[in-house]
N, C-alpha and C positions, 0 to 999 in steps of 0.2 A: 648399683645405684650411685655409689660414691663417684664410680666412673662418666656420668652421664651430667653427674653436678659438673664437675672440675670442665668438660668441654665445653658444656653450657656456657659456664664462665670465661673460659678461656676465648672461645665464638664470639661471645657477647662482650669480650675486651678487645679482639681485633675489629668486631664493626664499632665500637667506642672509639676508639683510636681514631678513626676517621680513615682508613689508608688511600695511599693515591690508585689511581686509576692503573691497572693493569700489574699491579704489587702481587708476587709473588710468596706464597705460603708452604709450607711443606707437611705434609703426616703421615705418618707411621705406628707404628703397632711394635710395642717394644714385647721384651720375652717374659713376663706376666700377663701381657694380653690387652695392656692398658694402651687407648690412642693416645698419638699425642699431636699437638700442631706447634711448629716454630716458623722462624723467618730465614730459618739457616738449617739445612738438614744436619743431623748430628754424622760425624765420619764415621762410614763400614754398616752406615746401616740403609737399606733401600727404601727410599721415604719418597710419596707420591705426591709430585708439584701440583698443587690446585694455585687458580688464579683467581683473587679477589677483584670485586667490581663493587665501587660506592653502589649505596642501593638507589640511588636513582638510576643507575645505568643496568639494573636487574629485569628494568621494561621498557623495551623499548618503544612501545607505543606510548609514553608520555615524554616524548621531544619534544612537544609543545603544551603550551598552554592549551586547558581544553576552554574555549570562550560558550559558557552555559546561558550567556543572555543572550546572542547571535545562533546556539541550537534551539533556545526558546523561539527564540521570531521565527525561524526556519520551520519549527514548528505546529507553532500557529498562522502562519501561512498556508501550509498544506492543508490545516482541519479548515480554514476558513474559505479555500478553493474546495476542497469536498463538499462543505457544505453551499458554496454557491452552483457547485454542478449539480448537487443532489436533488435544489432548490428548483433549478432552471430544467431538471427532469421533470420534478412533479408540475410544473405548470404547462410545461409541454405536455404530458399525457389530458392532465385537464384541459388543453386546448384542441387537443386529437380526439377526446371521446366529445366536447364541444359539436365539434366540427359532424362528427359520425353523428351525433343526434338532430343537426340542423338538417342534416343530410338525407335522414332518414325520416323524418320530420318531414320534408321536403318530397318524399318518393310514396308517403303515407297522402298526403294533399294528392299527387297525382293520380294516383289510384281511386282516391274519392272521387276525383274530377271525372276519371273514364268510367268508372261504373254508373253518375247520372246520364237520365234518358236525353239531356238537354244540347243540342250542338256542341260540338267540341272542336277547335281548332288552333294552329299555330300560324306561326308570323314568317313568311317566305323574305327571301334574301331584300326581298323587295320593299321588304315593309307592309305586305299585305297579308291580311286573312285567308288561310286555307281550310278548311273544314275539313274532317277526316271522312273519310264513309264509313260502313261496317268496318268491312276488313280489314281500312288501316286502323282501326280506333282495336278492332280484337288484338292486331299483332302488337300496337304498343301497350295494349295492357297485358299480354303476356312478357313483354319485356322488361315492363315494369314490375310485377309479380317476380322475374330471375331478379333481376338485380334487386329489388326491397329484400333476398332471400338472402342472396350475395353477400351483401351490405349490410344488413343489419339483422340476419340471422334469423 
């Protein structure tokens, strides 16, 4: 116990001291068993060089200043790009399921349109009326029936 006081102190009066940068210390283990530290090894006896380092120079990732108001902005920079991507996701999906219900919306009218008895027809390149007969009027309502199934499930 006594032992662990005196290094205590002893440690705790060389980082006091302030020493210079790359200052050399010595320790040894005399023949009671006690450590000891100097600046000067005692003669005849085998004492192991440790190098002291101010405690700033104990880490070296603090060379710099760390600037906490320039990782805040950097920070809220980022949450504020997430949040505008996140943003600009969801109004895109509401623009895509939009679209998918206009669409379907859209293929649901046609369907009404070819199941009445009443003439049915489209606009040729020309700008004119074509009337379907039976069998084009069956084939695009069965096209219409895939793709409403396609499309809007």
């Amino acid at each position: 116990m006594d032992q662990r006081l005196g290094l205590s102190l002893l440690v705790s009066g060389l980082l006091a001291a302030g020493p210079a940068a790359g200052q050399n210390v010595y320790r040894w283990v005399d023949a009671q068993g006690v450590t000891h530290y100097s600046e000067t090894p005692p003669p005849g006896v085998n004492a192991e060089r440790k190098q002291l380092r101010p405690a700033g120079a104990a880490r070296p990732a603090d060379t710099g200043a760390t600037d906490w108001s320039e990782a805040n902005r950097r920070f809220d920079a980022r949450r504020m790009d997430q949040r505008d991507d996140e943003r600009e996701a969801r109004e895109k999906q509401h623009a895509d399921a939009a679209s998918r219900r206009e669409h379907c919306d859209a293929m649901h009218d046609r369907m009404d349109t070819l199941r009445r008895e009443a003439p049915v027809y489209r606009m040729n390149g020309a700008g004119e009326r074509e009337y379907l007969d039976d069998e084009e009027r069956r084939r695009e309502l069965e096209l219409t029936r895939k793709e409403l199934a396609q499309a809007c499930g």
